[in-house]
N, C-alpha and C positions, 0 to 999 in steps of 0.2 A: 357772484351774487345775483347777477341779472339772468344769469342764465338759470341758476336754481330758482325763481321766480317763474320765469317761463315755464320749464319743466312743469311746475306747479299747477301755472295756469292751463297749461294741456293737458295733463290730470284732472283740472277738475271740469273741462269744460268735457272730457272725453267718458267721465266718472257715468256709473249706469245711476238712472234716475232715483232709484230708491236708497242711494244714498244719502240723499237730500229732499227726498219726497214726503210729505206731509205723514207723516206715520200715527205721527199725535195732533190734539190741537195744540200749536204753542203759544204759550200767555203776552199780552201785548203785541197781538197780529204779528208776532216775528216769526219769521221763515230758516231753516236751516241754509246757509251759504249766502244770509244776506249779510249786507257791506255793516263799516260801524255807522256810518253816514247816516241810512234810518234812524238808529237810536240816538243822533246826537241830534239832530235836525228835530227829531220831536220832545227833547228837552229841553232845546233850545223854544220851541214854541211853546212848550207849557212854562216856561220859566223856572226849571229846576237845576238843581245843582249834578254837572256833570265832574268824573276826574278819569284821567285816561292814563291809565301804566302801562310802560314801555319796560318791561323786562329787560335787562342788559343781559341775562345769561341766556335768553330764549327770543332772539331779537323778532323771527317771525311771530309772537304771542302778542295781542294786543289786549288789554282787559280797561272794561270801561265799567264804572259805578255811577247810576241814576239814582238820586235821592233829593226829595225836596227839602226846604228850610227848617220844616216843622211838618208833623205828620205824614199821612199816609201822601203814597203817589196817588195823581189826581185818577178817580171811577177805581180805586183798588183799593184793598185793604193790606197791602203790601207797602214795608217802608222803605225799601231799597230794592234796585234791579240791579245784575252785574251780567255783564253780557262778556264772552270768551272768543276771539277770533284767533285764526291763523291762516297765515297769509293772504289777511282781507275776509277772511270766510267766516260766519258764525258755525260753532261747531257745539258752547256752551251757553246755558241761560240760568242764573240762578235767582230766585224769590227769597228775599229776608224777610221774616215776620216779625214783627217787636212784643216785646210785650211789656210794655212802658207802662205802667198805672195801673195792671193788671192783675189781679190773681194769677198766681202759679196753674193754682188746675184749671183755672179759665183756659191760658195760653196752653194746656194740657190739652183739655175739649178742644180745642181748635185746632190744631195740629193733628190729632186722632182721627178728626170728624171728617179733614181734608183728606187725609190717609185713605181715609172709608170712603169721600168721592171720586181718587182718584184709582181708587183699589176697582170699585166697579167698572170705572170705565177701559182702563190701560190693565187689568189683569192684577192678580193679590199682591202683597207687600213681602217680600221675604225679609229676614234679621241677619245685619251686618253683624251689628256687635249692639252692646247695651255694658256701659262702663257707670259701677257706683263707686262712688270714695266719700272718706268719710275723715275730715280733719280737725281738732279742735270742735267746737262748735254749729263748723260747715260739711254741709252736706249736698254733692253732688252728683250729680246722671249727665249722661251724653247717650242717646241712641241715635241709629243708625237703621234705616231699611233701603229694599232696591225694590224696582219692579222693572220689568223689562217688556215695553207691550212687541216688540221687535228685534231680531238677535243683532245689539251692539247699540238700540237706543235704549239708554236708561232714563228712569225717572228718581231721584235718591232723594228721601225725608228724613234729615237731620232736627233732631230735637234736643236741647241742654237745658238745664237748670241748676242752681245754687240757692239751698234754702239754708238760713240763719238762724239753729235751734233757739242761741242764747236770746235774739231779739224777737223771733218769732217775724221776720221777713225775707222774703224772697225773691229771686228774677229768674224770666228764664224767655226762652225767644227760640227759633226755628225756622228752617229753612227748606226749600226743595229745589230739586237742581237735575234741569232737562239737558241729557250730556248725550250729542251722536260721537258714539266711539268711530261708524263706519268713517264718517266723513273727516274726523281727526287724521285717519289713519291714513286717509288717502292725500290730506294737506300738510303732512307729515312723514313721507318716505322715512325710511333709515341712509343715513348717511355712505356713501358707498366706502371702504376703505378705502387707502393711501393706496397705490400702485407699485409694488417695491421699483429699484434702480432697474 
């Protein structure tokens, strides 16, 4: 185990800069291959709610969720952070949006509109998928876009809703999620096989 650490860590220290080089801006002054210690230290100082999972089936994985008591994170309009490491490294970042008290197409327009600001800056939105279903009463959408301003940094805009013909209400929330596949890839070898007798 110590020595697949080390490997790791001469991998990433030996890693070329553009796999952790600022490629985008990322939200909450996070840096690609920073520690979790940043984002606990500064939850700790705004006084928010941290929770830290320790995968058992993926023990290098550490994923940590920032969220305050009641509304938004403090200067954001964002209700929860989840930050993704391996082996010490940030590698993922995701933004939850709420749409608690909201109109549907409100939380529509908003999600669209961010699309639109971030389509300008990091390059157009392509279509993962876009799921309706239709049960009873209930009426549901999930979509799905990418944008890639860099080969193997993604930016992914997940949007869901559930409308209630019978009652005439709805929810629906959204998220985007800054994922370096390079730097995943490099804090993440493949496993070498067994060595036969």
């Amino acid at each position: 185990m110590q020595i697949c650490l080390l490997l790791v860590a001469i991998t990433f220290a030996a890693a070329p800069s553009s796999l952790y080089a600022d490629v985008i801006n990322l939200p909450f002054g996070l840096r690609w291959g920073d520690r979790p210690s940043k984002v606990l230290d500064w939850a700790q100082k705004e006084k928010l709610d941290a929770v830290i999972e320790l995968p058992g089936s993926d023990p290098q994985l550490r994923i940590i969720h920032v969220r305050p008591a009641k509304g938004n994170l403090p200067g954001h309009k964002v209700r929860e952070l989840t930050t993704r490491y391996r082996a010490g490294r940030l590698f993922e970042i995701v933004l939850h949006y709420s749409g608690d008290d909201l109109a549907v197409p409100v939380v529509k327009g908003r999600f669209l509109e961010l699309k639109r600001q971030l389509g300008r800056d990091y390059g157009t939105f392509e279509t993962n998928r876009i799921d309706r279903s239709t049960e009873n009463s209930l009426r549901s959408t999930s979509e799905s876009y990418h944008a890639e301003p860099s080969p193997g940094i993604l930016i992914i805009g997940v949007y869901s809703e559930v409308f209630d013909d019978l009652r005439k209400t709805g929810e629906s929330k959204f998220s985007f999620i800054y994922r370096n596949q390079n730097l995943e890839r490099v804090l993440n070898p493949p496993t070498p096989a067994p060595k036969g007798p």
